[in-house]
C-alpha positions in Angstrom: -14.1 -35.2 10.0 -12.2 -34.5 13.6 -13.6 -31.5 16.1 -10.7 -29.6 14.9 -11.3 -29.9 10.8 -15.1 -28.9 12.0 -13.8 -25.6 13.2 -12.7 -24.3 10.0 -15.6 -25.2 7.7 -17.3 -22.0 7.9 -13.7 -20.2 7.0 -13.4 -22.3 4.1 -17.3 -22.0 3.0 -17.0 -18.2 3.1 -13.8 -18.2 1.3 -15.3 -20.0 -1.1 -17.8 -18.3 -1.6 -16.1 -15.1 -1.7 -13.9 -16.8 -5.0 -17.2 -17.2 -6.6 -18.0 -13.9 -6.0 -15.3 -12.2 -7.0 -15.8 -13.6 -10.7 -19.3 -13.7 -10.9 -21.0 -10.5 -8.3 -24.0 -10.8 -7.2 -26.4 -7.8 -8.0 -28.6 -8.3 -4.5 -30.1 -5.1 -4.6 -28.9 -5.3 -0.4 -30.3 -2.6 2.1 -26.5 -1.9 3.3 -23.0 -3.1 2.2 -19.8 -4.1 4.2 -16.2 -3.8 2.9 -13.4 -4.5 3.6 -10.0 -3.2 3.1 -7.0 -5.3 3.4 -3.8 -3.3 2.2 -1.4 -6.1 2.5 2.4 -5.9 1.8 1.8 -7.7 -1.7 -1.8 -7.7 -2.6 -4.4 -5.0 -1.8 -7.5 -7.0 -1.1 -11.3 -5.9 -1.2 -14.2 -7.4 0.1 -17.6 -6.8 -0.1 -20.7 -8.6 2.1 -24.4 -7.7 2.0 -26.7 -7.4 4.9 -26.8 -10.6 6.3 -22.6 -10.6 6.1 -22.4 -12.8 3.0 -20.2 -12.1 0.2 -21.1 -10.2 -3.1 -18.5 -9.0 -4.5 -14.8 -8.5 -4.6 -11.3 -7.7 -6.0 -7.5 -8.0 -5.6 -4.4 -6.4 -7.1 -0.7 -7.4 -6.5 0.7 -4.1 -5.4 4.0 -3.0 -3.8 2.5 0.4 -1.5 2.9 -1.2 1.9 5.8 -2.8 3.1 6.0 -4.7 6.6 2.3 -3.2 7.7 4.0 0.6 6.5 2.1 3.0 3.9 5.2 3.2 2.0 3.0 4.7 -1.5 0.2 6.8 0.0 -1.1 8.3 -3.2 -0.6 5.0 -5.0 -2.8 2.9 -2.7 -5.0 5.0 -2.9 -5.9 4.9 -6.2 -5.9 1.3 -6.0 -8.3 1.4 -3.5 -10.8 4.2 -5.2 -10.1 2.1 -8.2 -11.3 -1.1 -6.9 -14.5 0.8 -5.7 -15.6 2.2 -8.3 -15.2 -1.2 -10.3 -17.1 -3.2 -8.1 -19.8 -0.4 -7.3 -20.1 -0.9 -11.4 -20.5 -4.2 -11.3 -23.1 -4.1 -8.1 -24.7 -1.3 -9.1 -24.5 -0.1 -5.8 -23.1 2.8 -3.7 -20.1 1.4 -1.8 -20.7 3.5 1.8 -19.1 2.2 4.4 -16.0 -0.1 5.0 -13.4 -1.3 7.9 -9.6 -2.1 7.2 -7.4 -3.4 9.7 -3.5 -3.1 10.6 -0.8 -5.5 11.6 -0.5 -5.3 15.3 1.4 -3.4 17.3 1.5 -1.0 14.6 -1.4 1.3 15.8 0.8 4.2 16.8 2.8 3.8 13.8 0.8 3.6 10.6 -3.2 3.3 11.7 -3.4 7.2 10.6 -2.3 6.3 7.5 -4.2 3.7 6.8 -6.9 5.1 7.6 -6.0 8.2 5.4 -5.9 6.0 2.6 -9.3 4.0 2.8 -10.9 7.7 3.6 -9.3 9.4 0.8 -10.8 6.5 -1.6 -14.4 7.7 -0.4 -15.5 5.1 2.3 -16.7 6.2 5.6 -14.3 4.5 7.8 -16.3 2.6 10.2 -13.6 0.3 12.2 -10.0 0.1 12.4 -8.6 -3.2 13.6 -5.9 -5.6 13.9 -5.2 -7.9 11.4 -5.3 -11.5 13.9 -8.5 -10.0 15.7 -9.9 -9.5 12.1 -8.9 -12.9 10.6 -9.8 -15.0 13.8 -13.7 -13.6 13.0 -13.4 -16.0 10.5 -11.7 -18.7 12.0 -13.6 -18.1 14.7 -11.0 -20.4 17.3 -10.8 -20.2 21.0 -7.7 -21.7 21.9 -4.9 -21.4 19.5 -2.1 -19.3 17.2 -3.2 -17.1 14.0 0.5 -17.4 12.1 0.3 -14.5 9.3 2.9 -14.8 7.0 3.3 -11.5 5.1 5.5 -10.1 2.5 8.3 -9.0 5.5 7.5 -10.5 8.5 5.9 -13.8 9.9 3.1 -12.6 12.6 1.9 -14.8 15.3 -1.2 -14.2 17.7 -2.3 -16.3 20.4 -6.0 -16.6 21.4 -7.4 -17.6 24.6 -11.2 -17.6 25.0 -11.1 -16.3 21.5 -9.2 -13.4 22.5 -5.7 -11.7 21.1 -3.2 -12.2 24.6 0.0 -12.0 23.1 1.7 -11.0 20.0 5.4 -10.9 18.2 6.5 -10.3 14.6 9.2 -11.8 12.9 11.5 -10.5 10.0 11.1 -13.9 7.9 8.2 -13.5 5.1 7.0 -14.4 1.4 10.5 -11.7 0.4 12.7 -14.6 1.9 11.1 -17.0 0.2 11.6 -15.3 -2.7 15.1 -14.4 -2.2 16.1 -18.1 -1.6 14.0 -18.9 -5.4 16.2 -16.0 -6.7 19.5 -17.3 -5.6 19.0 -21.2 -6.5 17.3 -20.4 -9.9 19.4 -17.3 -10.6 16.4 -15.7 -11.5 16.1 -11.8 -10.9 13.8 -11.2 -7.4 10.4 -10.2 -9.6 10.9 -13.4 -11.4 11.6 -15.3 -8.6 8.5 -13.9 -7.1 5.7 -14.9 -9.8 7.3 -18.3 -10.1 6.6 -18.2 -6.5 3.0 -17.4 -7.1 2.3 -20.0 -9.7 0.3 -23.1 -7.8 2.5 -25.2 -10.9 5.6 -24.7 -9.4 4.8 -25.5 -5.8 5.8 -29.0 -5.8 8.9 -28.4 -7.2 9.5 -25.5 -5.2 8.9 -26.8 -1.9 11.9 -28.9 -1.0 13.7 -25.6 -1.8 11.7 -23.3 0.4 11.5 -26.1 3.1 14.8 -24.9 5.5 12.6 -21.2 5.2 9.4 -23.0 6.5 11.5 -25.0 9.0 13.0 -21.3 10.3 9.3 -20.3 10.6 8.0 -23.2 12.3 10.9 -22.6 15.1 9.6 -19.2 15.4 6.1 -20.6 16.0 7.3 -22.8 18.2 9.4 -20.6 20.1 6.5 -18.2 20.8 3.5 -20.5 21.9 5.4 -23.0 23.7 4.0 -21.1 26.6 0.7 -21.0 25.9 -2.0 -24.0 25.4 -2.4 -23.6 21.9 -4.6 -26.4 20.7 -4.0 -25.6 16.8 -2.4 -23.6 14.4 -4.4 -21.1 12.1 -2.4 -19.9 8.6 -3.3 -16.9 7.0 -1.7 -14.7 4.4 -0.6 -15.0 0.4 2.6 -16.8 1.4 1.2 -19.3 3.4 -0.5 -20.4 -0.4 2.3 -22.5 -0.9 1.5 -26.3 -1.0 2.5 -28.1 1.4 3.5 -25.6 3.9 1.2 -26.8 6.5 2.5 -30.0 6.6 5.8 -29.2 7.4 4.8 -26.4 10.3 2.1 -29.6 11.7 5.1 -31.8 11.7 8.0 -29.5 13.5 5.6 -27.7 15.9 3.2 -31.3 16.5 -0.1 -29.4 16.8 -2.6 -29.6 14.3 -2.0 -27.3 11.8 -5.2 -25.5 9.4 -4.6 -23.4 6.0 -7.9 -22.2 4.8 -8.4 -22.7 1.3 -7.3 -19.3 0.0 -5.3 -17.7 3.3 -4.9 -14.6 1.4 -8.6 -13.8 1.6 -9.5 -14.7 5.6 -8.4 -11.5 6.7 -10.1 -9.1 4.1 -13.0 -11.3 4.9 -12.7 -10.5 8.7 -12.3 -7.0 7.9 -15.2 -7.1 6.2 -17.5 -9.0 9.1 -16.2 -5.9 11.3 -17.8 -3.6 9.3 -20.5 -1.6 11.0 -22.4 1.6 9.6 -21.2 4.4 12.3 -18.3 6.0 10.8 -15.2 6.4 13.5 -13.3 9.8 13.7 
């Protein structure tokens, strides 16, 4: 295994463990819990550690309240969010106290007040509010390269140096585009063309397809670090679950490029690992 492969294996042990968790809890009677909120443009994610930052429990729902990092159906994530607490305090039997959700950045004076609204007004003390690459790359845990989000709306690139967010852009082409281009070469209405997107069974058909929209995201990649010494390529998000997609951003961008095992869980996990047990005004 290279240097580079060994600085993903604790990503991909904690999402894996978090997988196992989130079918089979673990009742670990834990002085304190962390959580963390992820309210991502097409999955609300939640994810619960114990005291020694492990994973417990957790839960997701496909759910269309936030669009492009925007609280587009306050009342409705909440109740997704109280209603995914509840369930896993069940299921722990455990008070769920304290939690940390994150937004896209750049976003802060935008939507963090919402945000923040909503994971309050689900019965968590809020106890940090950060950005999403910040949040992810606490599980990633690299010095030196790009965190490439690919959301519902928007592709969102962060460089690290020394570990550390220095630049950011965000990109109108997302998991909706992909989507749009199944729609229009299936002739398949957008929701359908969306779950066939989501079914790991239709990847390998799907992917020469989607490949001219992977090709306009690797550009974008390309175009934004090429200034930088990024030494690899970090994906994270529920679109980047399509297989295969790495290799094509590797091949056009030539840096060495890592998809954790589930994407979409790294940044609810980082979230989580941010955590504390102050609550922020």
């Amino acid at each position: 295994m290279s240097e580079k492969e060994l600085t993903f294996e604790y990503c991909d042990q904690l999402v894996q463990e978090f997988e196992n968790v989130i079918e089979n809890p673990i009742r670990s009677k834990s002085s304190v819990y962390y959580t963390g909120v992820d309210l991502g443009t097409a999955c609300v994610v939640v994810a619960v550690l114990d005291e020694n930052y492990r994973p417990v429990a957790g839960a997701y729902q496909y759910a269309d309240v936030v669009r492009d990092g925007m609280v587009v159906d306050y009342i409705g994530a909440i109740n997704i969010v109280r209603k995914m607490k509840q369930d896993l305090e069940e299921k722990l039997d455990a008070e769920l106290i304290y939690a940390a959700a994150a937004i896209p950045p750049g976003t802060d004076s935008l939507d963090s007040g919402a945000i923040k609204n909503v994971v309050q007004a689900a019965g968590f003390e809020l106890t940090n509010l950060l950005d999403e690459p910040t949040a992810a790359n606490a599980v990633l845990k690299m010095k030196n390269g790009a965190v490439v989000d690919i959301g519902g709306g928007t592709t969102g690139i962060s460089i690290l140096k020394d570990g550390n967010v220095i630049s950011v852009v965000d990109e109108p082409t997302g998991g909706t585009h992909f989507s749009l281009v199944i729609s229009g070469a299936y002739k398949m209405n957008f929701t359908d063309a969306d779950l066939y997107k989501q079914d790991e069974k239709n990847h390998k058909e799907l992917l020469p397809v989607l490949k001219p929209v992977v090709e306009k995201v690797s550009s974008i990649i390309s175009q934004h670090i090429k200034n930088y010494d990024v030494q690899e390529i970090a994906l994270v998000g529920g679109t980047c679950r399509l297989t295969g997609i790495e290799d094509i951003i590797q091949k056009q961008t030539g840096i060495f490029t890592h998809k954790p095992k589930n994407p979409m869980f790294v940044t609810p996990l980082g979230i989580a690992l941010n955590c504390k047990r102050e609550s922020i005004d």
